[in-house]
N, C-alpha and C positions, 0 to 999 in steps of 0.2 A: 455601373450606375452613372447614370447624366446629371453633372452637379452644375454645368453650365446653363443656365434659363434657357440661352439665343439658338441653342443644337437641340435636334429632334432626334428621340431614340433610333438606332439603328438595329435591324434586324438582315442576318444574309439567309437567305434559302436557297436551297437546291428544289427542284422543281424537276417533273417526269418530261421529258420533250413533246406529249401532249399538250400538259400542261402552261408549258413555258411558250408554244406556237402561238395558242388559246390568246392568253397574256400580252405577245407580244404583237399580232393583229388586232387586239381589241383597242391596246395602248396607241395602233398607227389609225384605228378607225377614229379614235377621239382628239386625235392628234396630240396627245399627251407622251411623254415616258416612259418608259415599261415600271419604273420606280413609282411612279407617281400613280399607275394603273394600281400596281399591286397596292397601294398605300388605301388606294378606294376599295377595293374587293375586300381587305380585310375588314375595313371600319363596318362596311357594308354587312358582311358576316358577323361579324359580331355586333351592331343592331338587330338586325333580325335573329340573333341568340338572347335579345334584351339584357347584352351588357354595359351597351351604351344606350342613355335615350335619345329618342328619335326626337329632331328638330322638327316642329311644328309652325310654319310660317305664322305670321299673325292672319289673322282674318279679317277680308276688306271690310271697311266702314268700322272698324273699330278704334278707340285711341289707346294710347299708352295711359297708364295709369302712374306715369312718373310724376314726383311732385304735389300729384294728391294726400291729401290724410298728413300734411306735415305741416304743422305750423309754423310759421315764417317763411315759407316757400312762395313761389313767383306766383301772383296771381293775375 
């Protein structure tokens, strides 16, 4: 268990030497890591499992609605 906030859990895998080539060209095609690869493909997969939600950019022309509906706020 990660009781320190500033450390990001760790996981090791073993990986099929397919798998690990796959990995480790995509990780030189993005000029990233092969850590940092694998850290996306999972997040990746598990969005599209819907266990994480998908970030939604805002939409142009839109504004924040921070600050609204609160009384004594900046106007």
């Amino acid at each position: 268990m990660n009781t320190d906030e500033s450390m990001s859990g760790r996981v090791n895998v073993v990986l099929s030497d397919d798998l690990y080539e796959l990995v480790k060209d995509l990780a030189e095609a993005e000029q990233r890591s092969q850590s940092q690869m694998t850290a996306i493909l999972v997040k990746e997969a598990l969005t599209a499992r819907g266990m994480i939600p998908q970030n939604k950019p805002p939409t142009a022309g839109t504004s924040s609605s921070k600050g609204r509906g609160k009384k004594g706020g900046d106007e």
